[in-house]
C-alpha positions as CSV (number, residue, x, y, z in Angstrom):
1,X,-7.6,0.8,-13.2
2,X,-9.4,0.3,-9.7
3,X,-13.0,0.6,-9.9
4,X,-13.5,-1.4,-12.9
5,X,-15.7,-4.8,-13.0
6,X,-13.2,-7.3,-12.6
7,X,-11.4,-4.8,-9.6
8,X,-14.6,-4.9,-7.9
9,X,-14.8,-8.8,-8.5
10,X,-11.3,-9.4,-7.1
11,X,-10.6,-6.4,-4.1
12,X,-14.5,-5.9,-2.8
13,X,-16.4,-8.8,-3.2
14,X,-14.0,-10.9,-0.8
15,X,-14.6,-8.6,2.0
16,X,-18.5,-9.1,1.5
17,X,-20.8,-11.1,3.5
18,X,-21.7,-14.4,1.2
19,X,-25.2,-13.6,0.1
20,X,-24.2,-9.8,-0.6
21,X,-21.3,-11.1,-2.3
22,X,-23.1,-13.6,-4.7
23,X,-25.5,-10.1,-5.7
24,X,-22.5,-8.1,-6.3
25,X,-20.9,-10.4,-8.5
26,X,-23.5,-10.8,-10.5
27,X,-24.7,-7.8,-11.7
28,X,-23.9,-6.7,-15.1
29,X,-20.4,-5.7,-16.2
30,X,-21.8,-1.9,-17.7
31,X,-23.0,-1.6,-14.1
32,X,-20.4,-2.7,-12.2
33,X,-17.8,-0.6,-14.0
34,X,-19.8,2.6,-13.3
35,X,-20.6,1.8,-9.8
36,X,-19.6,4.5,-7.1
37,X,-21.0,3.3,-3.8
38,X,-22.3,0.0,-2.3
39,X,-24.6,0.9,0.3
40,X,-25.2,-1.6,3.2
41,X,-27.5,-0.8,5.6
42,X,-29.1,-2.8,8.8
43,X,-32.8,-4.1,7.8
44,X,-33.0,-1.5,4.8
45,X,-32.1,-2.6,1.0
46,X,-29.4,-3.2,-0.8
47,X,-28.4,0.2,-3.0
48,X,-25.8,0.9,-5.3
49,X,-25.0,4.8,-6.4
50,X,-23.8,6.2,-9.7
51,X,-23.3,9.6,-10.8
52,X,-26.8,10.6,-11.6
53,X,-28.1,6.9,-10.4
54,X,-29.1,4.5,-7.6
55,X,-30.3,1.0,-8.2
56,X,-32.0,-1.3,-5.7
57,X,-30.4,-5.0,-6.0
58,X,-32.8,-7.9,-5.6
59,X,-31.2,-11.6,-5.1
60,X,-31.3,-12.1,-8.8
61,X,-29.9,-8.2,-9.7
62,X,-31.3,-4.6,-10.3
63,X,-34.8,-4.6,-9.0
64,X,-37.4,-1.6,-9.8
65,X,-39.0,-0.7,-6.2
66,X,-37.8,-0.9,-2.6
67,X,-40.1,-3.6,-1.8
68,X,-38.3,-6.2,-3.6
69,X,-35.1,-5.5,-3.0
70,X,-32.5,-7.6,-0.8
71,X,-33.0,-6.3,2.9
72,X,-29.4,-6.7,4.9
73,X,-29.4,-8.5,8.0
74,X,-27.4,-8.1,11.0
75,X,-25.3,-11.7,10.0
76,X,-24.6,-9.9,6.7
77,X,-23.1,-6.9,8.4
78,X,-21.3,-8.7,10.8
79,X,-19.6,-11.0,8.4
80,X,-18.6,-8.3,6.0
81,X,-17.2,-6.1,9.4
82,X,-15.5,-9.2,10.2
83,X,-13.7,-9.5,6.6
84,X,-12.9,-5.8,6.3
85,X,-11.2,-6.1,9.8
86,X,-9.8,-9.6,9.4
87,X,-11.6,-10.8,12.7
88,X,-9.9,-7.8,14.9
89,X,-11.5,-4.7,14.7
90,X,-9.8,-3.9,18.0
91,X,-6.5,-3.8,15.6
92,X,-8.1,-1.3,13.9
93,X,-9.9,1.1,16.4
94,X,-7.8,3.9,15.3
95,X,-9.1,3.8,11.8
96,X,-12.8,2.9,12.9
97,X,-12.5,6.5,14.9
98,X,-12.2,8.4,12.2
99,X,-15.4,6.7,10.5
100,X,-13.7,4.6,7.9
101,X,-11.5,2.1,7.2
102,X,-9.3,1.1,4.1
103,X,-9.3,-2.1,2.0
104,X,-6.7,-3.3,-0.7
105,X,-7.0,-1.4,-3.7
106,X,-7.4,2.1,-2.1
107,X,-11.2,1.5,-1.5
108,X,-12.9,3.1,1.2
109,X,-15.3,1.6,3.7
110,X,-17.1,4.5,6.0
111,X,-18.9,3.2,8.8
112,X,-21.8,4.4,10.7
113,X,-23.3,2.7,14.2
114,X,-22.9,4.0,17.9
115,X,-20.2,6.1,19.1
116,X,-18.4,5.1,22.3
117,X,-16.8,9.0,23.3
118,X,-13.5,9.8,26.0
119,X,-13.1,13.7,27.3
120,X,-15.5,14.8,24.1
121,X,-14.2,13.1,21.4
122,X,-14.9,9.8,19.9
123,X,-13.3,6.4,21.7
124,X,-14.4,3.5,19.2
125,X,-17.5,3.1,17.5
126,X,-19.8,-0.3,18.4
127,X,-23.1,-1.3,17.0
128,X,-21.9,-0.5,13.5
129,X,-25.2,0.1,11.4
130,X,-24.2,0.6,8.1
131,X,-21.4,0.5,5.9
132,X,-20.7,2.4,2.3
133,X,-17.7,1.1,0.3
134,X,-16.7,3.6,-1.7
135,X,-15.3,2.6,-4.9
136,X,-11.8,4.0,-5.7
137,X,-11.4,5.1,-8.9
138,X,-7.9,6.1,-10.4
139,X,-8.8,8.2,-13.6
140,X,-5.0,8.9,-15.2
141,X,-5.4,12.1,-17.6
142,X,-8.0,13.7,-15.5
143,X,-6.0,16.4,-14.8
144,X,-4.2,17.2,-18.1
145,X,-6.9,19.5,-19.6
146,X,-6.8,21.6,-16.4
147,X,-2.5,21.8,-15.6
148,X,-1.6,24.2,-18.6
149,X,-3.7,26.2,-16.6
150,X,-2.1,25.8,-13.5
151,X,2.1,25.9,-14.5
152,X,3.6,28.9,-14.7
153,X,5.7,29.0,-17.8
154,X,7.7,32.0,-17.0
155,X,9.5,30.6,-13.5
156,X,8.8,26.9,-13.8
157,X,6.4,26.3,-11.0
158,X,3.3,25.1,-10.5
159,X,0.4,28.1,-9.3
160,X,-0.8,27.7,-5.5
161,X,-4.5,26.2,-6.6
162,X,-7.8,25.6,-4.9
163,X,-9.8,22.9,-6.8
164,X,-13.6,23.8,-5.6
165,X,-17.0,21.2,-6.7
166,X,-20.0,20.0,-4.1
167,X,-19.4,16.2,-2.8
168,X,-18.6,13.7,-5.4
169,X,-17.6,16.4,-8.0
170,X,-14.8,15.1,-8.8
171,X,-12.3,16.9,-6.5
172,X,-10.2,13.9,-5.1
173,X,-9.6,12.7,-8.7
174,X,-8.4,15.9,-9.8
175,X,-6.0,16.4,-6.6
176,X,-4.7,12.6,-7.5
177,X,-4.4,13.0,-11.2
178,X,-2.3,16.2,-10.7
179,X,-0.3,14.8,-8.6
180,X,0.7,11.9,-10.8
181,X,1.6,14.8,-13.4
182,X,3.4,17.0,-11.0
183,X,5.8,14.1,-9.5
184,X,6.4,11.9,-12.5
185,X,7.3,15.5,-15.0
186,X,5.4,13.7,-17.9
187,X,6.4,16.4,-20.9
188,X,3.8,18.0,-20.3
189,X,4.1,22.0,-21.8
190,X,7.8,21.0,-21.0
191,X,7.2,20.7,-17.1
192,X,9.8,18.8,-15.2
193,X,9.2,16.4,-12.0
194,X,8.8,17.9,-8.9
195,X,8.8,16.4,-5.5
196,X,5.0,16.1,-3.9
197,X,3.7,15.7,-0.5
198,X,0.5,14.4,-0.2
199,X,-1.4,14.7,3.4
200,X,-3.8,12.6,3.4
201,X,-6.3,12.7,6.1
202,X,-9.6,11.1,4.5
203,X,-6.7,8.2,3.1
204,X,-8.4,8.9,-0.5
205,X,-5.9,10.4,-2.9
206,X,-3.2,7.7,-2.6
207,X,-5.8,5.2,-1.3
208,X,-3.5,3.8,1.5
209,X,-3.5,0.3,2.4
210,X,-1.3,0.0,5.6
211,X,0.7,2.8,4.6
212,X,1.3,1.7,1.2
213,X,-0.6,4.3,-1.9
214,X,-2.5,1.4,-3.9
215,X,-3.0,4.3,-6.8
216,X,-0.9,5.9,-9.0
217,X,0.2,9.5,-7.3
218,X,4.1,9.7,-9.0
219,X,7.1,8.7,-8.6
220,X,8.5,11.8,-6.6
221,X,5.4,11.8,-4.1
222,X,5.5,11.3,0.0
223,X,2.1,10.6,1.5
224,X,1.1,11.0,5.1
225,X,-1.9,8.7,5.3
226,X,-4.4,9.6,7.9
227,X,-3.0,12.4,9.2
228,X,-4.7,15.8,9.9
229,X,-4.2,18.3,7.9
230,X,-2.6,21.0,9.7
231,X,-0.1,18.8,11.3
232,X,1.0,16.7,8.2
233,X,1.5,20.4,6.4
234,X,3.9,21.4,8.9
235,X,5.2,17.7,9.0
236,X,6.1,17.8,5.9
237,X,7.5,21.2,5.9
238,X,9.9,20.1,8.6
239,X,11.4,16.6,7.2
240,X,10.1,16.0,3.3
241,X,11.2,19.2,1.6
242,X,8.2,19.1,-0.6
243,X,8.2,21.5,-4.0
244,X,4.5,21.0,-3.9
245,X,2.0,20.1,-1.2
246,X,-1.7,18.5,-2.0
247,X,-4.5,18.1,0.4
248,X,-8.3,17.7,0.4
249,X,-11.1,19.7,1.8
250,X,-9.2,22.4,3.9
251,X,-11.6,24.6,6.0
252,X,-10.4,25.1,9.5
253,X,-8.7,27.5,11.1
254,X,-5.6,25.4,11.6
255,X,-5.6,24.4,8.2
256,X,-5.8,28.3,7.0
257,X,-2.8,28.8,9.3
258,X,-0.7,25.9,7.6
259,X,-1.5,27.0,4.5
260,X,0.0,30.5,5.1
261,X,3.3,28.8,6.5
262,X,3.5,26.9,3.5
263,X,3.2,29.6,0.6
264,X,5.4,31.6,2.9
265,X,8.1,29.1,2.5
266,X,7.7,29.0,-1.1
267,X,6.1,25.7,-1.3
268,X,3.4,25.4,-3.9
269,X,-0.1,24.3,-2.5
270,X,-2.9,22.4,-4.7
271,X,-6.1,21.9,-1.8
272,X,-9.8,21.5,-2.3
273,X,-12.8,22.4,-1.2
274,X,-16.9,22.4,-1.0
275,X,-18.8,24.5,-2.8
276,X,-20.7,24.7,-5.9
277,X,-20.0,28.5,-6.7
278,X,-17.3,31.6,-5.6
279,X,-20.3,32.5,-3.2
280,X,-20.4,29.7,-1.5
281,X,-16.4,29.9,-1.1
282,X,-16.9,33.2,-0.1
283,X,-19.3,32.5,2.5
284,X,-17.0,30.5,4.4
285,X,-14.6,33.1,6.6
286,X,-11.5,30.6,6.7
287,X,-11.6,30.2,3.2
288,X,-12.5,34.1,2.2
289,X,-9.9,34.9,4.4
290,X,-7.3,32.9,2.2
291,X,-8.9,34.6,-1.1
292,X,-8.9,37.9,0.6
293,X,-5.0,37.5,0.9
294,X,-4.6,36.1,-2.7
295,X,-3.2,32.9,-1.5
296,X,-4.4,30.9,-4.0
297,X,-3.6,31.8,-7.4
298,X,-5.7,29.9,-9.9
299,X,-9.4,28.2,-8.5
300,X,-10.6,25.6,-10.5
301,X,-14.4,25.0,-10.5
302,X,-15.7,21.8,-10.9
303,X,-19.5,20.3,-10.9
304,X,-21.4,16.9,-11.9
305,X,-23.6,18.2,-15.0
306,X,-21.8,15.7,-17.0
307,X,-20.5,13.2,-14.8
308,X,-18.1,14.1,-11.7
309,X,-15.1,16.1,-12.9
310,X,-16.8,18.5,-15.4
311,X,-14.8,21.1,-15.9
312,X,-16.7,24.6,-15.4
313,X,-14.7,27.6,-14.9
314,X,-11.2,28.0,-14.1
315,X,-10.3,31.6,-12.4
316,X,-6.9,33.7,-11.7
317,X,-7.3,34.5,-8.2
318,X,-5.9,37.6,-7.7
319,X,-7.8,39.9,-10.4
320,X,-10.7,37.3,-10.4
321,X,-10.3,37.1,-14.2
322,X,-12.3,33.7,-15.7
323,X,-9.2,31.9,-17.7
324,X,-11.5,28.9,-18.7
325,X,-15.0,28.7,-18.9
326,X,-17.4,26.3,-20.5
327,X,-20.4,28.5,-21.1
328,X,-17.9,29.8,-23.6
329,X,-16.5,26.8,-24.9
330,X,-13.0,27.1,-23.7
331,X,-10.1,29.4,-23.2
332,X,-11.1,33.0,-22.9
């Protein structure tokens, strides 16, 4: 399963410079298995993130203030930009654009530096600054507690879902982990395979390494990696006669509209977004505007109180009644 130890060993350390490299590998297995981030940042130290957690990372491992830990140089960001890109980052300005690029394994490097911009929008980035690899972790049976929930039992289908947490809640793992379910029709309450289109703008639900999904998202799934939303909806609309659509963090106006064109051709959609509570949904008129019509039939509440993915409420969006809830312990 990516994001354990030895996958960190073998499909991130490579890509690092060879003093953050030798740190890295080092560090105990416990903490390398529940790592989430590896911060690199110019002249500042060495960080890694864990829900809940942060540790500083001396030479010799986990160190206890700021002061001692390993400072990054320039040469170590260079070299690592240089093994990420394979010595071309001109190959990849497309990907650098959009803040990020992708390394084997579905891992997720964002990039931060100065922005080079054409007619108001972004050209390239140069002077990169800092760097977070973001750990991909596939976590199969995430989803089964929620999807009895979501199927409708009556007419077979799957209910149009928005899956709703603040960053690193556990959103993207959900939206992955139903997918799996959906497309490979596991048994599951009965539920048969259906075929799934994943659009894919961030490139984190199927983790996409030149095209390729390096996680587990079914065997009845189409991804379009890297593409916005509101064109890969209507993409996939046109040519991949999806039964089911999945897509992360909608929020625009364009996305609202493909969203509409989609339930209105009966395709099911599962989407996320940020929040930590209905009110702050509700706050956001693109997305109010998509409760106020009922388009989404179930929203699944998520938070971090016990690790990303906690499962707080789940609600039937029409009548707003809680079906889940775990101030209560459960079904209600």
């Amino acid at each position: 399963m990516p994001g354990t130890s030895t996958d960190i060993k073998k499909q991130i350390c490579p890509f690092l410079a060879p003093r953050i490299r030798k740190i890295i590998a080092s560090l105990p297995v416990d903490l390398l298995a529940k790592t989430e981030e590896i911060r690199l940042r110019h002249s500042r130290p060495l960080i890694i993130y864990w829900a809940g957690g942060e540790s500083y990372l001396g030479e010799d491992g986990p160190v206890a203030v700021p002061g001692e830990a390993y400072l990054l140089t320039e040469d170590d960001l260079k070299k690592t930009i240089e093994l990420i890109s394979n010595y071309s980052l001109y190959a990849f300005e497309d990907e650098i654009r959009q803040g990020y690029l992708t390394i084997p394994g579905g891992h997720r490097v964002g990039l931060a530096g100065r922005t080079v911009q054409e007619k108001g929008s972004i050209k390239i980035m140069r002077d990169i600054n800092s760097c977070n690899i973001r750990i991909a972790r596939q976590v199969k049976g995430a989803g089964e507690r929620v999807f009895p929930f979501l199927l409708d039992r009556r007419q077979g289908r799957v209910f149009h879902t928005l899956i709703i947490s603040p960053p690193q809640g556990g959103k993207t793992t959900l939206l992955r982990d139903l997918a799996r379910i959906i497309s490979n029709g596991i048994g599951l309450l009965g539920q048969r395979g259906q075929k799934v289109g994943i659009v894919d703008e961030r490139s984190e639900i199927a983790g996409c390494f030149r095209g390729v999904p390096q996680l587990d998202i079914g065997l009845r799934t189409d991804v379009l990696d890297a593409c916005p939303k509101a064109e890969g909806i209507m993409l996939m609309l046109r040519s991949l006669s999806p039964q089911v659509i999945i897509t992360d963090e909608i929020g625009r106006h364009e996305d609202a509209l493909a969203v509409e064109d989609a339930v209105h051709a009966g395709i099911t959609v599962i989407a996320s977004a940020h929040g930590s509570s209905l009110e702050d949904v509700l706050a956001r008129p693109i997305l109010r505007k998509l409760l106020d019509k009922n388009y989404f039939e179930r929203l699944v509440f998520l938070s971090n109180k016990r690790g990303p993915g906690t499962l707080e409420m789940i609600i039937e969006g029409e009548r707003g009644l809680p079906l889940y809830s775990a101030n209560t312990g459960g079904e209600l």
